[in-house]
LUMZAMI-494944 format. One line per field, with one value per residue (C-alpha): residue in one letter; chain; x, y, z. Coordinates in steps of 0.001 Angstrom, whole numbers, plus 500000, padded with zeros to 6 digits. Layout:
<nodes>
type = c(A:...) $
mol = c(A:...) $
px = c(X:...) $
py = c(Y:...) $
pz = c(Z:...) $
</nodes>
This chain:
<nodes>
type = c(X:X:X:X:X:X:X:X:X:X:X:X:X:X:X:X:X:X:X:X:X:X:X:X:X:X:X:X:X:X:X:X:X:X:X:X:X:X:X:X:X:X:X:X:X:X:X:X:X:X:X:X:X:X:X:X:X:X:X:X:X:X:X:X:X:X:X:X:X:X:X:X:X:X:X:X:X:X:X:X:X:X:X:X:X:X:X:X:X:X:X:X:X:X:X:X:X:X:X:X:X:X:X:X:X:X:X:X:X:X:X:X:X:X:X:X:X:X:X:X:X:X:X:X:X:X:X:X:X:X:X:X:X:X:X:X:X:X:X:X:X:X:X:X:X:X:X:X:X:X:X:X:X:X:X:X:X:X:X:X:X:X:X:X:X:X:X:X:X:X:X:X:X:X:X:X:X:X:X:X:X:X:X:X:X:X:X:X:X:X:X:X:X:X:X:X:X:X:X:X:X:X:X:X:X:X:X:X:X:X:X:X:X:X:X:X:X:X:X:X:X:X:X:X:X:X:X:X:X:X:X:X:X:X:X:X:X:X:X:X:X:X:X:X:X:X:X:X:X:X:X:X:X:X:X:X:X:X:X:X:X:X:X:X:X:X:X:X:X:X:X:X:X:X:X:X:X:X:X:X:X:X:X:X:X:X:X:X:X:X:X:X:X:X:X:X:X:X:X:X:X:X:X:X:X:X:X:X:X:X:X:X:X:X:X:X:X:X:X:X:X:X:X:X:X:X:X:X:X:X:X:X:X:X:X:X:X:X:X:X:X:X:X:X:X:X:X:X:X:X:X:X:X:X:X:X:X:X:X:X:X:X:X:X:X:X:X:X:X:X:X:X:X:X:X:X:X:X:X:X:X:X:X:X:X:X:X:X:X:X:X:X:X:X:X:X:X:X:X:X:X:X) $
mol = c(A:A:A:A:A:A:A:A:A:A:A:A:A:A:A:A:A:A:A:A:A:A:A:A:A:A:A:A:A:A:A:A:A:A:A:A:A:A:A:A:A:A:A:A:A:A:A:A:A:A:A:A:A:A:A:A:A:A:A:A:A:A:A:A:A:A:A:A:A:A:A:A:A:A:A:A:A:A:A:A:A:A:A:A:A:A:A:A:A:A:A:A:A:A:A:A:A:A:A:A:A:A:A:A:A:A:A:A:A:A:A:A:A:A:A:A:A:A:A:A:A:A:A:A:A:A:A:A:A:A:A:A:A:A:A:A:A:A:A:A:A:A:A:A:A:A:A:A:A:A:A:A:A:A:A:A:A:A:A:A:A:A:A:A:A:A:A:A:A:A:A:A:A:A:A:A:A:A:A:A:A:A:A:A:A:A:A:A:A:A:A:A:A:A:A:A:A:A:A:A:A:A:A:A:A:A:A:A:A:A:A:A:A:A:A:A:A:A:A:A:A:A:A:A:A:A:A:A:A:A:A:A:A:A:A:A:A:A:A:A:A:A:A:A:A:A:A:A:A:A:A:A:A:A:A:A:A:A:A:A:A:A:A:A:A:A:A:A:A:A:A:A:A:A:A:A:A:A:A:A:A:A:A:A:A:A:A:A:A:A:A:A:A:A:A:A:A:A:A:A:A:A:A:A:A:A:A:A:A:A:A:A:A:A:A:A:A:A:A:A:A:A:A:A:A:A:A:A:A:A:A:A:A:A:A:A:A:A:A:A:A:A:A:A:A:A:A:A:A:A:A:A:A:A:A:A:A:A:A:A:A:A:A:A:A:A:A:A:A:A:A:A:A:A:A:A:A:A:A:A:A:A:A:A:A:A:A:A:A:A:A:A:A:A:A:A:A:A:A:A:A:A) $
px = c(749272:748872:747039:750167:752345:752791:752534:755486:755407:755922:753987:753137:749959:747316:748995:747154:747318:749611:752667:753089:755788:757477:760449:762867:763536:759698:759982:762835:764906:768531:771605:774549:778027:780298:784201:785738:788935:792200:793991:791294:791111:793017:793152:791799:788899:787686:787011:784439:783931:784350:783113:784062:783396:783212:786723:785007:782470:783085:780998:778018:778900:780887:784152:786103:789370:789619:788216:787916:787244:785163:781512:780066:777091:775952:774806:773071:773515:770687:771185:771981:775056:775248:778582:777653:781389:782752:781678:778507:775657:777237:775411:775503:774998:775858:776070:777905:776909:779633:780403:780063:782356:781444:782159:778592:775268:773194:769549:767492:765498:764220:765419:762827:764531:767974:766905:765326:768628:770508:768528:768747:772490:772887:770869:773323:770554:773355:775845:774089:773571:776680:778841:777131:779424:783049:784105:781206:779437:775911:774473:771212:769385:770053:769174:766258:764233:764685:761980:760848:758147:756548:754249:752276:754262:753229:754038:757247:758157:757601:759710:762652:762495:762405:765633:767737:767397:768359:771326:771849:772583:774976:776950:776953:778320:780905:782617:782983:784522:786495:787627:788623:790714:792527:792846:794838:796916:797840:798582:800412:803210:803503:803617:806328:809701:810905:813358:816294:815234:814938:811581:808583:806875:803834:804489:802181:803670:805588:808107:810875:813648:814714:813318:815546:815555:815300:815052:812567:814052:815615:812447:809641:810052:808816:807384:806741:803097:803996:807066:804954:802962:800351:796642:794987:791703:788471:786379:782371:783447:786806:788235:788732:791831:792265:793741:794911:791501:789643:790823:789298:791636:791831:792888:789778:788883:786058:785609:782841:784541:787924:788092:787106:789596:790265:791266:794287:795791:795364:797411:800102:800607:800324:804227:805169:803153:800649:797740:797283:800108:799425:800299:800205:800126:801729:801031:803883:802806:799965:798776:802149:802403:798658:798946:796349:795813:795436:792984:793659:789618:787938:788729:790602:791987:794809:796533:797688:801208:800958:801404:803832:803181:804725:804956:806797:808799:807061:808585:806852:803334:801065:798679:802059:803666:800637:800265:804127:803756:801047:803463:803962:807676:807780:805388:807476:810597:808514:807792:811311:812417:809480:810827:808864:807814:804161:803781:804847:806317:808413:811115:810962:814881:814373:810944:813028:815993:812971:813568:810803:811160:810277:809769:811754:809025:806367:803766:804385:804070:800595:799535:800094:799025:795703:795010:794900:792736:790205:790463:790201:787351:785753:786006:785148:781583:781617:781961:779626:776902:777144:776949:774428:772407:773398:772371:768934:769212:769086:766704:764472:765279:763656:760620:759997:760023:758579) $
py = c(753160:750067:752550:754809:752177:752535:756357:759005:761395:764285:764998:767832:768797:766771:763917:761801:757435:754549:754002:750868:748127:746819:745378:747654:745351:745965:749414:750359:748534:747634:746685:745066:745697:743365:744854:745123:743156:745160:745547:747640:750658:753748:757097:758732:760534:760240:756496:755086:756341:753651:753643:750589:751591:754022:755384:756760:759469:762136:764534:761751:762195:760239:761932:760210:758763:755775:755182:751788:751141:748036:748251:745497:747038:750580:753287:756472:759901:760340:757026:756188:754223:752030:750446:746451:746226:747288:750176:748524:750233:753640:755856:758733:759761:760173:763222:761219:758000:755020:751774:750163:747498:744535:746680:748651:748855:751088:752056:754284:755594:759045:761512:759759:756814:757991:759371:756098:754386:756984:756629:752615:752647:755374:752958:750107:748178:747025:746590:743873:742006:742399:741339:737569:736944:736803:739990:742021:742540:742546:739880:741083:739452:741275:744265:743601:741959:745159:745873:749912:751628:754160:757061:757999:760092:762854:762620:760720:764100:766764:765037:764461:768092:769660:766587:767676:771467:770382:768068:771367:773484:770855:771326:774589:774810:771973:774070:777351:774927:773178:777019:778288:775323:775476:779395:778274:775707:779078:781289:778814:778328:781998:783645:781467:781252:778267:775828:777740:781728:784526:786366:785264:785017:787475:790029:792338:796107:797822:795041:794217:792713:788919:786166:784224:780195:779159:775571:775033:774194:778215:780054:777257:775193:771781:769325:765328:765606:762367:760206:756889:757282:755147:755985:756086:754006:755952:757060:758359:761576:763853:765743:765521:763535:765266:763317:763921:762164:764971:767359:768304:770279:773458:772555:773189:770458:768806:768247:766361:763306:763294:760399:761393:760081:761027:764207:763524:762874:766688:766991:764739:766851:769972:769188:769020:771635:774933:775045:778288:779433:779645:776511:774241:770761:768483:765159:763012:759719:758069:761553:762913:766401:767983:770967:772211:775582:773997:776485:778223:779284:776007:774793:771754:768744:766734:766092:762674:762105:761426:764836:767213:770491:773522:776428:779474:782398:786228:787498:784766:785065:781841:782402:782727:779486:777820:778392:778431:774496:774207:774899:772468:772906:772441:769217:767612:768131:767145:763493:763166:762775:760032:756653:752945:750409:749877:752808:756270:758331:761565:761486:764386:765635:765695:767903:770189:770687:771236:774774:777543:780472:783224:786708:789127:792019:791016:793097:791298:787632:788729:790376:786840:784523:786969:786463:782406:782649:784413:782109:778994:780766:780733:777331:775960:778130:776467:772853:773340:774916:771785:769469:771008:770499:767023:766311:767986:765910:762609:763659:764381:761561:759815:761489:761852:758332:755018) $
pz = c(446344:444232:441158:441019:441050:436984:437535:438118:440935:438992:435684:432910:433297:431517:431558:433778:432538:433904:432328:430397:430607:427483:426167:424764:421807:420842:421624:419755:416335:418116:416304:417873:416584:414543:414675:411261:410513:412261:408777:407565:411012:409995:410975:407081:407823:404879:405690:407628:411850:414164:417394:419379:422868:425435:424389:421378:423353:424774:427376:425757:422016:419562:418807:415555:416645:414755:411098:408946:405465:405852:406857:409305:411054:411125:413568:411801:412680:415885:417055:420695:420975:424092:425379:426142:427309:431045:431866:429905:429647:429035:426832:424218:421063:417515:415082:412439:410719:411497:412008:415012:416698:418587:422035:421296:420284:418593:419491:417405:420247:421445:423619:425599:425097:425296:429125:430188:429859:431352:434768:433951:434495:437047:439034:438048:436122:433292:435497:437671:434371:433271:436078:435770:432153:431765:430776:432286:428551:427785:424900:422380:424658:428224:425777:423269:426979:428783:430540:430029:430963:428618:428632:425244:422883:423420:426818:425409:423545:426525:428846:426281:425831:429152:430103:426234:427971:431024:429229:427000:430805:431677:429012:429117:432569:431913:429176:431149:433616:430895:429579:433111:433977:430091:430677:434438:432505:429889:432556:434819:432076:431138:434165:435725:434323:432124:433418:433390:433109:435309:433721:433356:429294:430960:434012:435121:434879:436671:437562:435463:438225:437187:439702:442227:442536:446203:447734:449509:452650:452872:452661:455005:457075:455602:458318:458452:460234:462551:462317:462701:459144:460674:460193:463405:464650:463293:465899:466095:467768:467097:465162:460867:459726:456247:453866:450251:448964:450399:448792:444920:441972:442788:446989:448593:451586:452012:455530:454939:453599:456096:458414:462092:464721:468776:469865:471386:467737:467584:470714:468864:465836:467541:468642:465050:463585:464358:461843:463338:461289:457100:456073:452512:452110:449548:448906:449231:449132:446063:445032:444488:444292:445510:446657:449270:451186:455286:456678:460455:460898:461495:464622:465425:463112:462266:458402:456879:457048:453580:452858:454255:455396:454660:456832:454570:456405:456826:452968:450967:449994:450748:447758:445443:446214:445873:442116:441960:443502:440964:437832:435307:436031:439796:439595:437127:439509:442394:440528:439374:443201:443667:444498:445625:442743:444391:446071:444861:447052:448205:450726:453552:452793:448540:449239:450817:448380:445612:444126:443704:441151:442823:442451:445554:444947:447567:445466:442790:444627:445666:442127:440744:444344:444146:440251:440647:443889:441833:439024:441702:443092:439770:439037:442267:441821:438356:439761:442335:439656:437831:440705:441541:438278:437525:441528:440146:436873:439305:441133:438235:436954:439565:440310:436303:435598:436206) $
</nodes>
C-alpha cells in the first residue's frame, strides 16, 4: 500500500513512477492582484479588462464587465485566474489579457494545473484555509506553499487533454440546456396573451377564438394541505413529506430528498385533499410561486403546507395550466399578492382570486400543455446528461490524481 501511496489508481498506459510533491509556488510563476484606483473602472472596452473576482467568470471563463484604464498587475491570455476572496479558491480561465484586482490571482499553469486545483477546492482544500482570516481570503502565502503533486509532463499533458475534452462535453451539454430553457422563456411569452389581450402573439392553426380570463377559484378547487402549517416530527419509516425544496425547475420531484414522516400524516391530509385526483402544487410560502405536477402513481405521501394544491375541474387541461402558472405574467401577479417582511408569503383567499388566461377549445389547451411537457422532458434529460458527466468528472477526478 505504502509504494502506491504517491501513485493514482487509474493511469495511461506506460505511465508507471510515483508522483512527486511540490509547492505550487515552485511549480508554477503566481501573481496576486493589486485593484486599480475606483476613479479609473469604466465600462469602454477599449480600456483595460478587469477581473476582480468571481463575478467576472462565467461557466469558468472571464467575461468583460468592468474595464479600467490604469494597470496594477496583469493576467495574460491562458492564465488561470483563481478567486482568493469568498467563494476563494474558485477557478477559471482567461481568453483575454487584463488586469487583475486584489479579489484574484493569476496562475500561469497547465491544463494540468488548472485540473489540480479544480479537485483542490471541490474537496474544500481553500476553503478550510480560508475560513481561519477575517474575510475568508487567501494571502500569497496559503497559495505559493500549496502542496501539489505532479506526474512528468508528459504524463502532465495526457491527462490535461483527456479532462479539457471532458470540460469541452460539459459545455456542450450545458448550452443545449442553456438553449432549451431560453427557447421555454420565448415560447412562454408568445403563446400566452399579454396583460390585457384576448390572443395569443403565436397560436397553433386552426384556432382563432379569443381566450377567456378566469380566477382561479371558478375553474379548481384550491386547497390549504393542513390548517396547522406545522412540519411534523421526521421519522425512519413513512411516507415522503414533499416539500417545495424538492422539487427542481421544470416541477419534477425528487423523492429522494423529501423528509420521511409517520403514516398517519397521510391519513390527515387525505381529509383535505385526494392525490389520486390530478393535482398541481404552488408554493406559497419562501419559494413563491413553484409550480409542480403532484403525481397519483407512486403510492402514498403527504405535501408541505407551504404550498397549496390545486385540484382543476374536468374542462381544464392539467398540462395547460401548468405552463399557463409558469407565465411570466401569472408569476408576477402571483408575487404582487405576497405579503410578510421576513418571510414571503401567499395567503389561501388571494391564490384563489388569481386569474388564468385561458383558451375554451380543449384541443387547443392540450396542443400547448403537450408542447411544454415535451420541452420539460427535454431539459430534464439534458440536466440529468450533465449531472451525470460532471458526477463522472468527480469521480475521475479522484481516481486520476494524487
Amino acid at each position: 500500500m505504502e509504494k502506491n501511496k504517491n501513485k493514482p489508481k487509474l493511469r495511461f498506459p506506460g505511465f508507471t513512477g510515483p508522483w512527486e510533491q511540490r509547492k505550487l509556488g515552485d511549480v508554477v510563476p503566481i501573481t496576486m492582484g493589486q485593484s486599480p484606483d475606483g476613479s479609473t473602472y469604466s465600462d469602454t472596452p477599449s480600456d483595460y479588462i478587469l477581473v476582480q473576482g468571481n463575478a467576472d467568470l462565467k461557466n469558468g471563463w472571464v467575461t468583460p464587465r468592468v474595464w479600467t484604464s490604469q494597470v496594477t498587475k496583469k493576467a495574460e491570455a491562458g492564465d488561470l485566474i483563481m478567486s482568493v476572496r469568498a467563494p476563494a479558491g474558485e477557478i477559471g480561465k482567461t481568453a483575454y489579457n487584463a488586469v487583475i484586482g486584489r479579489g484574484v490571482a493569476a496562475i500561469k499553469g497547465n491544463e494540468f494545473i488548472f485540473q489540480s486545483l479544480v479537485k483542490m477546492n471541490g474537496e474544500g482544500y481553500w476553503k478550510k484555509l480560508s475560513c481561519g482570516s477575517t474575510f475568508e481570503s487567501l494571502n500569497s502565502d496559503n497559495i505559493k506553499n500549496a502542496k501539489i503533486m505532479i506526474p512528468n509532463l508528459d504524463e502532465q499533458a495526457q491527462i490535461g487533454v483527456f479532462f479539457k475534452n471532458l470540460d469541452n462535453l460539459i459545455t456542450l451539454h450545458q448550452r443545449k440546456l442553456i438553449d432549451l430553457q431560453d427557447k421555454k422563456k420565448s415560447l412562454l411569452q408568445k403563446m400566452f396573451p399579454k396583460n390585457g389581450e384576448d390572443f395569443p402573439e403565436l397560436r397553433f392553426p386552426g384556432f382563432t377564438d379569443p381566450w377567456e380570463q378566469r380566477k382561479l377559484e371558478d375553474i379548481a378547487d384550491v386547497i390549504d394541505p393542513h390548517p396547522s402549517h406545522r412540519a411534523p416530527e421526521v421519522k425512519t419509516v413513512g411516507i415522503p413529506f414533499i416539500g417545495i425544496g424538492d422539487v427542481d425547475e421544470v416541477g419534477n420531484i425528487n423523492y429522494g430528498t423529501a423528509r420521511i414522516v409517520d403514516e398517519k400524516i397521510y391519513d390527515e391530509h387525505h381529509k383535505r385533499y385526494d392525490l389520486a385526483n390530478t393535482s398541481i402544487g404552488i408554493g406559497r410560502v419562501a419559494s413563491l410561486g413553484k409550480v409542480i405536477r403532484l403525481r397519483n402513481d407512486i403510492g402514498k405521501y403527504a405535501v408541505s403546507p407551504t404550498m397549496s394544491i390545486i385540484q382543476f375541474h374536468s374542462d381544464i387541461e392539467i398540462n395547460y395550466v401548468y405552463s399557463c402558472m409558469n407565465t411570466p405574467l401569472f408569476q408576477q401577479q402571483f408575487t404582487s399578492q405576497s405579503n410578510g417582511s421576513t418571510r414571503q408569503s401567499v395567503g389561501i383567499q388571494d391564490l384563489r382570486k388569481l386569474i388564468l388566461n385561458i383558451p375554451l377549445d380543449i384541443g387547443e389547451q392540450k396542443l400547448i400543455g403537450d408542447l411544454f411537457w415535451q420541452i420539460d422532458h427535454l431539459i430534464t434529460l439534458h440536466q440529468r446528461k450533465l449531472n451525470h458527466l460532471q458526477e463522472q468528472k468527480k469521480a475521475l477526478l479522484q481516481q486520476m490524481f494524487v
